[in-house]
PLY file of the C-alpha trace (Angstrom):
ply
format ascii 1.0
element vertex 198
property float x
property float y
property float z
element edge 197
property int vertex1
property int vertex2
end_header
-60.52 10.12 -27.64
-56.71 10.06 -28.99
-54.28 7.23 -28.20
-52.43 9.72 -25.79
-55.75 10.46 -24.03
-56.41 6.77 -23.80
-52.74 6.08 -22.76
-52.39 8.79 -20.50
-56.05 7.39 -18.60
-55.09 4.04 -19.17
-51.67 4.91 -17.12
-53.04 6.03 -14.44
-55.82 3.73 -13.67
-52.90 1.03 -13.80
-50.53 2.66 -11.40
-53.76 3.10 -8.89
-54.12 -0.56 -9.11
-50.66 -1.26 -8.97
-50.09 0.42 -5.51
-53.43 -0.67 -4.41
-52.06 -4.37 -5.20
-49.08 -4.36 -3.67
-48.56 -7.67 -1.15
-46.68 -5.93 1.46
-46.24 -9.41 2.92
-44.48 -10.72 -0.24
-42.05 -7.81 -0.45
-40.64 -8.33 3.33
-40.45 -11.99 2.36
-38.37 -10.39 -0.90
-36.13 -8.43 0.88
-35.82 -10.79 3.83
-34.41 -13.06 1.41
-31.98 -10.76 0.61
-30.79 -9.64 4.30
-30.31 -13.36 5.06
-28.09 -13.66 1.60
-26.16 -10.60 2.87
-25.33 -11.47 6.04
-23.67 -14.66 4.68
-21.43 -12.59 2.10
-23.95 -13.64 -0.50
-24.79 -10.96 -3.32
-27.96 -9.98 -5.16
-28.54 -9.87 -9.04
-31.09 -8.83 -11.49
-32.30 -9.89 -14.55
-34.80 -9.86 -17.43
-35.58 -10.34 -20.63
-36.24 -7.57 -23.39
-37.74 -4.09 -22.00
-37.62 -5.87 -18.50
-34.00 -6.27 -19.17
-33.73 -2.51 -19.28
-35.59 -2.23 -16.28
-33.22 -4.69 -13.92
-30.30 -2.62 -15.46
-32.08 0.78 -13.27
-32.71 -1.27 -10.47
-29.74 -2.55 -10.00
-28.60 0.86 -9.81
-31.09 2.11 -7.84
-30.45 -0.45 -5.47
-26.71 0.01 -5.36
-26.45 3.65 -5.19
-29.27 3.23 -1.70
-27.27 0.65 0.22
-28.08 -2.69 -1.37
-24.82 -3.53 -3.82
-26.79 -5.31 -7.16
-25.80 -6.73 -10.02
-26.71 -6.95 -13.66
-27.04 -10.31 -15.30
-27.49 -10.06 -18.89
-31.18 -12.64 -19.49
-29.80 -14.76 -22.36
-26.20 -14.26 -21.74
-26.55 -15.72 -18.52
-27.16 -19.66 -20.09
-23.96 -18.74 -22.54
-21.69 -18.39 -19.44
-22.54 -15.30 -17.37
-23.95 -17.82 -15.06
-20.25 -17.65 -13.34
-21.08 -14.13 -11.75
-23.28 -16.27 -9.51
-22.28 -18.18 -6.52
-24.45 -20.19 -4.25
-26.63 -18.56 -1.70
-27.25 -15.38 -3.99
-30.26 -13.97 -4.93
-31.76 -13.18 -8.34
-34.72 -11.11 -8.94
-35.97 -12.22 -12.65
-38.07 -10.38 -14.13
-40.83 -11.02 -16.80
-44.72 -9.71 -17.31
-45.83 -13.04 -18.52
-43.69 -15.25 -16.64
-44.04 -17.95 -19.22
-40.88 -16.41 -21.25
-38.96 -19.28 -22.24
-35.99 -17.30 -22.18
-36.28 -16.48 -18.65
-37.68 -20.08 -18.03
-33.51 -21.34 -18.78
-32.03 -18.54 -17.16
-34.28 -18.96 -13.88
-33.73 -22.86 -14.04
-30.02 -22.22 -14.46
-29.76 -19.67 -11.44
-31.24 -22.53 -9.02
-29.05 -24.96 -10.43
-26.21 -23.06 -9.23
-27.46 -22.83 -6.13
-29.24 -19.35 -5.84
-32.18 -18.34 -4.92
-35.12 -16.14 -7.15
-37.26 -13.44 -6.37
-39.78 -13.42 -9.37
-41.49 -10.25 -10.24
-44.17 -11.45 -12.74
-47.89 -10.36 -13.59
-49.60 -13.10 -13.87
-49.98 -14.81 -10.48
-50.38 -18.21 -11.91
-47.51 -18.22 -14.26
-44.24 -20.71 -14.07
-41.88 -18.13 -12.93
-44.15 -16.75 -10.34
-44.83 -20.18 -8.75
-40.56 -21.18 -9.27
-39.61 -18.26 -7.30
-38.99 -18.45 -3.57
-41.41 -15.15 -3.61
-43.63 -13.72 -6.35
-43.69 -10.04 -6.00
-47.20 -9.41 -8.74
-46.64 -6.44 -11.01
-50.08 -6.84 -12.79
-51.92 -4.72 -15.27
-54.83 -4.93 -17.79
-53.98 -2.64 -20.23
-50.78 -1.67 -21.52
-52.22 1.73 -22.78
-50.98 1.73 -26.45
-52.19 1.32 -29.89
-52.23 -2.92 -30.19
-51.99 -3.02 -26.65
-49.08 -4.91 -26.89
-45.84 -2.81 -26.61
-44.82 -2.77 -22.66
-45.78 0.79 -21.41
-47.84 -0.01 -18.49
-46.62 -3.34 -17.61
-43.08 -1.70 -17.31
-44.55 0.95 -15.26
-45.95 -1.60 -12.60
-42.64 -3.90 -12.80
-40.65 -0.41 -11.76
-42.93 0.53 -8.87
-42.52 -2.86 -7.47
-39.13 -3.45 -7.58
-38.66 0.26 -6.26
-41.14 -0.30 -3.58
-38.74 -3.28 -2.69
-35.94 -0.69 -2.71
-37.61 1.90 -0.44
-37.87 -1.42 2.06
-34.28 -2.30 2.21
-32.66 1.39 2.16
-34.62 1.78 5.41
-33.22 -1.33 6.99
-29.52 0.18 6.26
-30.75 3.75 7.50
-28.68 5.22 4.92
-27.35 8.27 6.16
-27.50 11.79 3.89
-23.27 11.30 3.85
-23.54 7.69 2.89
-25.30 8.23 0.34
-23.44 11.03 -1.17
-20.11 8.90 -1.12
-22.27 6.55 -3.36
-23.46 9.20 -5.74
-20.58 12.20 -5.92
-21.65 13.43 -9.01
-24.41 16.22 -10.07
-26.49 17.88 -7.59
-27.62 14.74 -5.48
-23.96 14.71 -4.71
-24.68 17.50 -2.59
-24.98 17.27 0.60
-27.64 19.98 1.44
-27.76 22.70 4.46
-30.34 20.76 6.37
-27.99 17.32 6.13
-24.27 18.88 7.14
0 1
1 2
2 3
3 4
4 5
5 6
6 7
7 8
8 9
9 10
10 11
11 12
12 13
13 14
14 15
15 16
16 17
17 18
18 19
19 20
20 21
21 22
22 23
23 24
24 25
25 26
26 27
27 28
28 29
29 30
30 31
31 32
32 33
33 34
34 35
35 36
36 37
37 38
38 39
39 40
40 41
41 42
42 43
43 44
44 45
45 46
46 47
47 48
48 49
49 50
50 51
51 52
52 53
53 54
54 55
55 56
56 57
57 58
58 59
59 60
60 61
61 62
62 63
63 64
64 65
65 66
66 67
67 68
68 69
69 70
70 71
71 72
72 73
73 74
74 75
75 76
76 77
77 78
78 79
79 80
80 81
81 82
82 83
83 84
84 85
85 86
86 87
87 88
88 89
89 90
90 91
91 92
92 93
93 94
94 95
95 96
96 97
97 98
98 99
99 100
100 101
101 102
102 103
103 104
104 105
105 106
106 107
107 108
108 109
109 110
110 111
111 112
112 113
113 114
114 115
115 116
116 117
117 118
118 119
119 120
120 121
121 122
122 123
123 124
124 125
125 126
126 127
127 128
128 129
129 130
130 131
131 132
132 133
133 134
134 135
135 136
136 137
137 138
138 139
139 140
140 141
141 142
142 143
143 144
144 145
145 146
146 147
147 148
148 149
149 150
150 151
151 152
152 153
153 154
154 155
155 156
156 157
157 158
158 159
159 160
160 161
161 162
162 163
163 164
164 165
165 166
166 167
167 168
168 169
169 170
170 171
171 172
172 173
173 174
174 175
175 176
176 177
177 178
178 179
179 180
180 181
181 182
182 183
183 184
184 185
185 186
186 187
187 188
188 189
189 190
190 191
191 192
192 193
193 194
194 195
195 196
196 197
């Protein structure tokens, strides 16, 4: 079998047992969390380290452009000063596959010790960040479907569907409205309001 055949397989066996793994309970906890931080003017950031970095960069987007205003806080720049974006009483979502990263391990310390709160979004259950988190949403896979298996392919796959599972959660909370969210997004064609929604 090729790598793309075993990739390809590998993929979506993963995603099954992502979504079959999901702790519904954990993710209410997640974005009750972050109701709670809104209604007291607080905001909500995300962060990681390396491709999880790139990930909390499309969530936070995600979740802005759906009703939930989020920020991006740079993983390492965050201990070099970017720390000030934070005020107590916000949340940050940090994510990391391992959850032993030690560059997440100062930036996660750091958050609490100005006051916020963190969401961790790890896959390993038992890991530091997972257990230093006020919630552990678990984005676990097995295989990360490449040659090595070490580049993050899968793992980034699972970290996504979480997080946008999360998102799903909270933009039905704020019943976002077809209008709403085209003052949010007036560019391209989902900038359109269609027939059905005027």
């Amino acid at each position: 079998m090729s790598a793309l055949n075993i990739f390809l397989e590998t993929t979506k066996n993963e995603i099954l047992n992502t979504i079959n793994n999901i702790d519904e309970k954990e993710l209410l906890k997640a974005a009750d969390l972050i109701w709670q931080a809104e209604e007291k003017g607080n905001r909500i950031h995300i962060t990681g380290i390396g491709k999880p970095g790139h990930i909390a960069g499309y969530i936070a987007s995600l979740m802005s452009s759906t009703g939930t205003p989020t920020y991006f806080l740079h993983g390492t720049e965050a201990v070099h000063g970017s720390c000030g974006q934070l005020v107590a009483g916000d949340i940050v979502i940090c994510i990391s596959n391992s959850g032993e990263t030690a560059e997440m391990k100062s930036t996660a310390i750091a958050v609490k010790n100005n006051g916020c709160k963190v969401i961790s979004v790890t896959g390993n259950n038992d890991s530091w960040l997972a257990k230093f988190g006020e919630c552990h949403l678990f984005a676990g896979i097995t295989n990360e479907g490449g040659p090595l298996n070490r580049a993050p392919r899968t793992s980034i796959l699972a970290e996504t569907l979480v997080l946008q599972a999360l998102s799903v959660i909270l933009q039905e909370k704020r019943n976002l409205s077809p209008t709403e969210y085209v003052l949010r997004h007036p560019g391209g064609a989902l900038g359109q309001l269609r027939e059905n929604e005027k």
